[in-house]
C-alpha positions in Angstrom: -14.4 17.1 12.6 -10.9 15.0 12.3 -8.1 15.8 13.7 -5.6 17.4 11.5 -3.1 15.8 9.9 0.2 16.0 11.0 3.3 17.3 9.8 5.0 13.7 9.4 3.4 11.1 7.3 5.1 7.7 7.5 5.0 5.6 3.5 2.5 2.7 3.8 4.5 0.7 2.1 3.2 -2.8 1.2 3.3 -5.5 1.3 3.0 -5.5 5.3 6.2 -3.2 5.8 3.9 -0.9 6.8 2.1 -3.2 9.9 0.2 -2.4 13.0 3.4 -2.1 14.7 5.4 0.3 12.7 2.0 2.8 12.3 1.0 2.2 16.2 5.0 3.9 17.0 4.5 6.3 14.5 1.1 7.7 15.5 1.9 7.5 19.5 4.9 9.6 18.7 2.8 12.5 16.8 2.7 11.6 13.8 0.3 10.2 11.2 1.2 6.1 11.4 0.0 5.0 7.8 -0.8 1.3 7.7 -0.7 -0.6 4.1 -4.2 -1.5 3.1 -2.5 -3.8 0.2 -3.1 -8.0 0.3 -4.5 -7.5 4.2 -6.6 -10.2 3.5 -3.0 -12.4 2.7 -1.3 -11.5 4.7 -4.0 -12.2 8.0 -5.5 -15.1 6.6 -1.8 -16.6 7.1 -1.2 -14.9 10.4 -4.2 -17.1 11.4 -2.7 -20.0 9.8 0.3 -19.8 11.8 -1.7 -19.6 15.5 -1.7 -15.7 15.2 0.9 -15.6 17.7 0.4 -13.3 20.1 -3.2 -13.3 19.7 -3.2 -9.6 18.3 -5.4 -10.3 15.5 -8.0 -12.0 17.8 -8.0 -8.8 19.9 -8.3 -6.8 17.4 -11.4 -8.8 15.7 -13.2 -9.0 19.3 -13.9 -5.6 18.8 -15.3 -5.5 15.2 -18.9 -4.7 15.2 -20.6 -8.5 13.7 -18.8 -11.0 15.9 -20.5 -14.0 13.5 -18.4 -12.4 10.7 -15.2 -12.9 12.8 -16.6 -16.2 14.1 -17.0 -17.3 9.6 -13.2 -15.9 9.5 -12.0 -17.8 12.1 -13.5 -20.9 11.3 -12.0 -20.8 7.6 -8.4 -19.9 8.5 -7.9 -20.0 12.4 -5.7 -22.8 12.7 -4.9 -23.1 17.0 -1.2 -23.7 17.5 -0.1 -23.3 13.6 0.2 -25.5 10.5 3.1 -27.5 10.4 5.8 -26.1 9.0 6.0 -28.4 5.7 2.1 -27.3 5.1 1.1 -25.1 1.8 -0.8 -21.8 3.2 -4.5 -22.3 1.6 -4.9 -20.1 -0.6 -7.4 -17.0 -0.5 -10.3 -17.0 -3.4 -9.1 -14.6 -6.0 -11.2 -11.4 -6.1 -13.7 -10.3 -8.8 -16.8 -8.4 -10.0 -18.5 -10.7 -7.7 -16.3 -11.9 -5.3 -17.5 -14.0 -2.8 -19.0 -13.2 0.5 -16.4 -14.8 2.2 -13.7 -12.7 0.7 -15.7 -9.8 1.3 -15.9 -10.6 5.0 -12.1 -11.3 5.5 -11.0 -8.0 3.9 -13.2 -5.8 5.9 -12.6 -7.9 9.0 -8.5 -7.5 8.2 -8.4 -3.8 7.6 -10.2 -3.1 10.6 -7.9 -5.4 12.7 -4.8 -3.4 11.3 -6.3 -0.2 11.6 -7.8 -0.8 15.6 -4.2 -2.4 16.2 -2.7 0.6 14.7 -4.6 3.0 16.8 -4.5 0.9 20.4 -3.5 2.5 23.5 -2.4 6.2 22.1 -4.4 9.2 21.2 -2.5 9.7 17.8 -4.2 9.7 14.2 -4.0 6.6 11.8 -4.4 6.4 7.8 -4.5 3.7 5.6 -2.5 3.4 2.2 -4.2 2.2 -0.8 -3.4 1.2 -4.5 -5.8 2.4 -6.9 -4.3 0.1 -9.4 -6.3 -2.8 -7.0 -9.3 -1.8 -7.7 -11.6 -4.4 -6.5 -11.4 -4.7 -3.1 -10.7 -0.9 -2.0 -14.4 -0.6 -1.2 -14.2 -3.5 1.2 -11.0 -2.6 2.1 -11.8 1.4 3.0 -14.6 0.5 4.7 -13.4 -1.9 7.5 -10.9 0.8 8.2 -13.4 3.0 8.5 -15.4 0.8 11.1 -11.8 1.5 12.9 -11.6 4.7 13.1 -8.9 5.5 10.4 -8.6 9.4 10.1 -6.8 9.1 6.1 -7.4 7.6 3.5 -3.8 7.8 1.1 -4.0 6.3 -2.8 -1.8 6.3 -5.4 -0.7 4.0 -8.0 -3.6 5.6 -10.7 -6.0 8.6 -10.4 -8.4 7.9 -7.5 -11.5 10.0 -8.9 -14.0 7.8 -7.3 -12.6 7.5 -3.5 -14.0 11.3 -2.1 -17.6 10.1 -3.3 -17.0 6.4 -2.2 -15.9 8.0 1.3 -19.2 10.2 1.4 -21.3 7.1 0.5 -19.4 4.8 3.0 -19.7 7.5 5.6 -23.4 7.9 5.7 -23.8 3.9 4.9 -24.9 3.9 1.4 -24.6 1.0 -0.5 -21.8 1.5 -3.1 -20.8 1.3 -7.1 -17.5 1.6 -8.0 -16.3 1.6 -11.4 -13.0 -0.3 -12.0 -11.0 -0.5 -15.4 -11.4 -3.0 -18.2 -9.4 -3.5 -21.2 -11.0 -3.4 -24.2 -14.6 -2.3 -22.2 -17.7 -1.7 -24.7 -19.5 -0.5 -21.4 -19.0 0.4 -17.7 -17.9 -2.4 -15.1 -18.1 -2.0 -11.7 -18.4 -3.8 -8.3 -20.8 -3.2 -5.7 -20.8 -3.1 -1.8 -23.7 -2.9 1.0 -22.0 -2.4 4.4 -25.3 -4.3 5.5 -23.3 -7.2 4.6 -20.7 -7.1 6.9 -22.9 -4.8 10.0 -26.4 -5.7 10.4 -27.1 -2.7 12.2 -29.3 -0.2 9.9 -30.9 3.3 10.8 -34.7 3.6 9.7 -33.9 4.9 6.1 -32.3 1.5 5.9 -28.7 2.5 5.6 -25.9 1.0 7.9 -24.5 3.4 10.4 -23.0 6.5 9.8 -19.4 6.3 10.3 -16.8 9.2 10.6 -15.6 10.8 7.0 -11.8 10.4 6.8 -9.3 12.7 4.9 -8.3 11.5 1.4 -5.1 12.3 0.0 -4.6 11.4 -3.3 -0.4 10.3 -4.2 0.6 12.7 -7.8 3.7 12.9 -9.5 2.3 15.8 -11.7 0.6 19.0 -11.5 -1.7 17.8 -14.6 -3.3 15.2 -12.3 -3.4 17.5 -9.5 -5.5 20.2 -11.7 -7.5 16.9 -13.2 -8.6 15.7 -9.6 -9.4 19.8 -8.5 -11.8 20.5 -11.8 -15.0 18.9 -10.1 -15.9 18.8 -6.9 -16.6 14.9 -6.6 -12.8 14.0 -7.2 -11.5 16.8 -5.2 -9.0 15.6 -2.5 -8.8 17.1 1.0 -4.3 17.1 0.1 -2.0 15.6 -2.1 1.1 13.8 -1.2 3.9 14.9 -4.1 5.9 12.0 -4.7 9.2 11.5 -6.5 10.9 9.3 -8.4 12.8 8.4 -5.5 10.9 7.1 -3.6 10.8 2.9 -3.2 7.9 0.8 -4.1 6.0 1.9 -7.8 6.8 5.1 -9.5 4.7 7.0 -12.0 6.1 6.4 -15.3 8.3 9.7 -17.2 5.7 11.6 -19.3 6.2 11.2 -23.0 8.0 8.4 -24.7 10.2 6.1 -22.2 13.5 6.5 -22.9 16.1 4.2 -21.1 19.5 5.3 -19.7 22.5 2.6 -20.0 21.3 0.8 -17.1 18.1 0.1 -18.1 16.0 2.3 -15.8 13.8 5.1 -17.3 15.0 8.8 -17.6 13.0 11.3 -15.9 13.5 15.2 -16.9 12.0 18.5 -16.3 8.2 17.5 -17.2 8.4 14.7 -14.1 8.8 17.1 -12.0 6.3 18.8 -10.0 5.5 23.2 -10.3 5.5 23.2 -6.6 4.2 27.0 -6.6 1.5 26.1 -8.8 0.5 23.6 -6.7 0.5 26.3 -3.5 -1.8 28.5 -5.4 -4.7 26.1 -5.5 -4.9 26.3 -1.8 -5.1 22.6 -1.3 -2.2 21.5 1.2 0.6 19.3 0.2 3.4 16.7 1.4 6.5 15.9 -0.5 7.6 12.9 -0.6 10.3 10.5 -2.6 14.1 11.1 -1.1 13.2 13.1 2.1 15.9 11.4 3.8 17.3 14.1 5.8 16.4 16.7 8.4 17.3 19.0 6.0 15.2 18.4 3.5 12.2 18.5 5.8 12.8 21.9 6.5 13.5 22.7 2.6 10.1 21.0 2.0 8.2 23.7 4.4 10.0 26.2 2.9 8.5 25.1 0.0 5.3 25.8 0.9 4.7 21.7 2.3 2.6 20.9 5.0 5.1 18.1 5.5 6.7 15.4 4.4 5.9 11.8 3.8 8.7 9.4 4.8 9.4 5.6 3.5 12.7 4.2 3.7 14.0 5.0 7.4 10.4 3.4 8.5 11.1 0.5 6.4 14.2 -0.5 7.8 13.2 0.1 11.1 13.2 -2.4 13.4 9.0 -1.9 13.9 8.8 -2.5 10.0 7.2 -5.8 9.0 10.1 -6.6 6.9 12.0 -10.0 7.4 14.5 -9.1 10.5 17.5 -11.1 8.1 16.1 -9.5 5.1 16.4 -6.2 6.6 20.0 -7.1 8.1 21.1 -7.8 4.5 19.9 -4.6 3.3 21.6 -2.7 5.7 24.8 -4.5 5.7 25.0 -4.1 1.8 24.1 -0.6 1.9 26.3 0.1 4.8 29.0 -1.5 2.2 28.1 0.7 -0.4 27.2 -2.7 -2.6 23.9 -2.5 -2.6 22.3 -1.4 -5.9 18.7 -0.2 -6.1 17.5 -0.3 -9.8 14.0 1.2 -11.1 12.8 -1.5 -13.5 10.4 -0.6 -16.2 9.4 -4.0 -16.6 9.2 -6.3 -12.9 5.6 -5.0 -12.1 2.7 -6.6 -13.6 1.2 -3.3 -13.3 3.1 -1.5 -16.2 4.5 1.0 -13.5 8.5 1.4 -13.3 9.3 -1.0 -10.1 12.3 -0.5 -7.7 13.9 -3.5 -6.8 17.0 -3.9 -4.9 19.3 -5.9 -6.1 19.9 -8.6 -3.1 21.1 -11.8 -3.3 18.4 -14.8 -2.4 16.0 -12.9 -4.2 14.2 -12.4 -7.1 16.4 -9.8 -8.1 19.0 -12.8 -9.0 18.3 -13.8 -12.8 19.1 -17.6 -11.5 16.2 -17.4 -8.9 13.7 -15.5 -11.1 14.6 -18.1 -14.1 13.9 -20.6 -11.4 10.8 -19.6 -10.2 8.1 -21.6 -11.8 4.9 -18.9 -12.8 2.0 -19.3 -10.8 -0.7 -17.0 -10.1 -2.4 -17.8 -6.9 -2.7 -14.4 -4.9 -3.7 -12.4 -8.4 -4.2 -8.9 -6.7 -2.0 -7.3 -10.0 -4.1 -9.1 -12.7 -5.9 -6.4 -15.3 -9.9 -7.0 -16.4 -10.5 -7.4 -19.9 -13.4 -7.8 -21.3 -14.2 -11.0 -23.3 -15.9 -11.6 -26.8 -19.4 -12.3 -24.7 -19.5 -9.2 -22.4 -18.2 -11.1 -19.4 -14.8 -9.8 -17.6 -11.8 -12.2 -17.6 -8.7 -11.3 -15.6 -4.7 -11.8 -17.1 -1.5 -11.1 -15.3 1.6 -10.8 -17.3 3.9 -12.4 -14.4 1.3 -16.1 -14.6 2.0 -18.8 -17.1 2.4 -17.7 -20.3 0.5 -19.8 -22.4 -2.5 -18.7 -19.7 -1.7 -15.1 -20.4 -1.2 -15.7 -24.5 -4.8 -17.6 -24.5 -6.6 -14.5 -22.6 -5.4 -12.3 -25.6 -1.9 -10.8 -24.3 1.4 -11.4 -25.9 4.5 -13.2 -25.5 6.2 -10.0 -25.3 4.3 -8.3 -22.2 5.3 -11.3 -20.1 9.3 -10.7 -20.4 10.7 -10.2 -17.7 7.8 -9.3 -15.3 7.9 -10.6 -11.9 4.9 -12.1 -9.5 4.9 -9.1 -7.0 2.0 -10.4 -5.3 3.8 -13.8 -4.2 7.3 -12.0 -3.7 6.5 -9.2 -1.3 4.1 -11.8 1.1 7.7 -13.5 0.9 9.8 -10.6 2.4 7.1 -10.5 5.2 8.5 -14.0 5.9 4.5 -15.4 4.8 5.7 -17.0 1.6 3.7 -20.1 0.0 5.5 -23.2 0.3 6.1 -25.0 -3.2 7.7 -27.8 -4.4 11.0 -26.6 -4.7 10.8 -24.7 -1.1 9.9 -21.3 -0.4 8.5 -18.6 -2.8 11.7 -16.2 -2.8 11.5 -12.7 -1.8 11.6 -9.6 -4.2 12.6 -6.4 -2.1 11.7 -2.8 -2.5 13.3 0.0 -1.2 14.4 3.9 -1.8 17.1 4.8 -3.7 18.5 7.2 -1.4 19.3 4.2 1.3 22.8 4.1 1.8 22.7 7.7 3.3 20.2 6.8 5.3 22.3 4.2 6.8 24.7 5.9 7.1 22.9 8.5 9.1 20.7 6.4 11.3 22.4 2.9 12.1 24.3 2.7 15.5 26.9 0.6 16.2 24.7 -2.7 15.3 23.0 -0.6 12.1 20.1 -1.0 13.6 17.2 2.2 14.8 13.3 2.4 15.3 10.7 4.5 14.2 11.3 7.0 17.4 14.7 7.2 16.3 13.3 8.5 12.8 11.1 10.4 13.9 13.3 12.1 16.2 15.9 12.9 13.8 14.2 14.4 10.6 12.4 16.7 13.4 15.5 17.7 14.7 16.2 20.9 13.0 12.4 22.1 13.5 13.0 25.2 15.1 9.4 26.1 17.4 7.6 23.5 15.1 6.3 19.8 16.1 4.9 17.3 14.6 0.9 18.3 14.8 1.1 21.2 12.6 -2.6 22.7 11.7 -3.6 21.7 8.3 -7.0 20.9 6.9 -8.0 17.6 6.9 -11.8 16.7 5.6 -14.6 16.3 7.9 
């Protein structure tokens, strides 16, 4: 049996906000340290790139189960004592139906490493955050953390149907199917993964080891996809984590038509809004998230009938986030200024999902850096499958060329204004490709509700770590702490 999930649930917020270090505080204080499972294989295959100072990843792969896996790894992106700073990263092959072995290997070896790291040297519980938006490498992906030891599984970004049976199959080491979206699809696509692949270990029925089962809980902004996921057993989460418009990173788009206030952002009413009591009365336990920025609101959210919360923002800005130390300086001090605007915009992600973007200068948020940017797609993690005239699956992005977008069958129009996520939140993780014309800019994410939180939190440098969060939305917990019983799956 897991442990139970605890009453605090830090965001794992991507692109490597959410590291090894900010998850390893988190958990070794009590609560459940959530790292992001999104562009791991990026993000490490640079770490190695640049030395892998420290040597954490290399600790972390010693213990991985098929050492000639990490030896292949290694060997393709270990580079002893760094590239030189004027180098180009190489580039990672860009996943598909049938991606190639070598990808397959580095994502399970990297969301092990994060996971193990996350999980060193305490006793505390670990989950991993997934988008179900990237589709195909989440089987790879969920795995490796599972060889790790990760106690939840957290998705949003979509409706994860297929991750409780993908978690059984994985858990008994069955070779899996898992069907991803296509545009246009005249039949079911799907990619497939053997964990014999990556563990050569089998039991006598011929399966790879049985590993433990985690929790899944599946991110909503809607009661409708909560009673879609609860209808049949096979989709049924083991909690749901309630998020709000709020909160940083994607949102789920308003129900109904989009309507646009003067700013330009989308208008959420009444039906975005989540019938927490009906929610209750399924029995399945629940986290609110999106704006719980105060210790107040934690306690609001039990009286709600919560299990918890789930917290972004404070973690991000924390000084164990994975965000860019001058990046996050910036933030703060523009916040702290009350100049700091945080605008959701309906049209930055490639993905189609409202985006927040904060509105900081050096990044992509400036219209002179974003019309600067020349389109490329090179990390393609956001590009949609269509299916072609023959049968065979293509993949488009609206943020790459547009002339390579217009021949694939999209329009002019879908490109405008849509920004290469991918590249631009490696860049506020200070991994971004070098190009040409210097650095791939940064394009930052973050909660609206920030300036209260730094107002709150930041001392006399504006500056406070995960303990420090932790410590303060618990603070008006009266006989409670932060391993309160609820069910987790088995």
């Amino acid at each position: 049996m897991n442990p139970r999930i605890p009453l605090l649930i830090q965001g794992g917020m991507g692109v490597g906000i959410s590291g090894w270090r900010l998850a390893n505080a988190v958990s070794g204080a009590g609560g459940l340290g959530v790292v992001a499972g999104t562009a791991l294989e990026i993000t490490h295959a640079r770490q190695l790139s640049d030395g892998d100072q420290g040597g954490h990843l290399r600790r972390a792969y010693a213990a991985f189960p098929d050492q000639e896996v990490v030896e292949r790894v290694l060997g393709r992106w270990y580079i002893p004592g760094g590239k030189a700073p004027e180098d180009k990263y190489r580039n990672v092959p860009l996943g598909r139906l049938d991606s190639a072995p070598a990808l397959r290997e580095l994502i399970v070896l990297a969301n092990f490493a994060e996971v193990w790291l996350a999980r060193e040297g305490h006793e505390g519980q670990v989950g991993i955050n997934f988008l179900e938006k990237l589709q195909v490498p989440t089987p790879e992906g969920i795995y490796g953390a599972m060889l790790a030891g990760v106690n939840a599984v957290l998705m949003g970004a979509g409706i994860p149907a297929g991750i409780p049976r993908l978690l059984d199959d994985l858990a008994v080491g069955r070779a899996v199917e898992y069907t991803i979206d296509v545009a246009g699809a005249t039949r079911p696509h799907a990619v497939h993964f053997d964990p014999r692949s990556v563990v050569r270990a089998s039991t006598p029925e011929g399966l790879a080891p049985p590993l433990l089962r985690p929790g899944f809980l599946a991110i909503i902004s809607s009661n409708t996809l909560a009673n879609f996921l609860l209808k049949d057993p096979e989709t049924s989460p083991d909690g749901f984590v309630v998020e709000g418009s709020g909160a940083g990173g994607h949102n789920a788009p308003p129900r109904g038509k989009l309507v646009l206030d003067e700013r330009g952002e989308p208008v959420y009413g009444p039906r975005d809004r989540v019938d927490l009591a009906k929610l209750a009365s399924t029995g399945v336990p629940f986290w609110l998230a999106g704006g719980i920025d105060t210790p107040a609101k934690v306690v609001e959210a039990l009286a709600a009938g919560a299990e918890g919360v789930q917290v972004g923002t404070p973690f991000a800005l924390s000084v164990d986030s994975g965000m860019s130390p001058a990046i996050r300086r910036d933030l703060i001090a523009a916040a702290s200024r009350g100049e700091l605007v945080v605008r959701t915009d309906p049209r930055a992600s490639p993905s189609g999902y409202p985006f927040k973007v904060a509105q900081l200068k050096g990044t992509v948020a400036e219209p002179d850096i974003y019309r600067a940017r020349q389109r490329v797609c090179d990390i393609g993690l956001l590009r949609t499958a269509y299916e072609r005239e023959d049968g065979s699956v293509g993949w488009r992005c609206p943020a790459e060329p547009v002339d390579a977008f217009v021949s694939k069958g999209g329009t002019v129009e879908e490109t405008e204004g849509r920004a290469c996520l991918c590249n631009g939140l490696v860049a506020t993780v200070e991994l971004g490709q070098r190009r040409t014309g210097g650095l791939e800019p940064p394009i930052v994410t973050i909660g609206d509700d920030i300036g209260q939180i730094v107002a709150t939190l930041g001392d006399a440098d504006g500056m406070w770590s995960a303990l420090d969060v932790i410590r303060w939305l618990t603070s008006e917990l009266s006989g409670s702490d932060l391993a309160a019983e609820s069910p987790q799956g088995t």
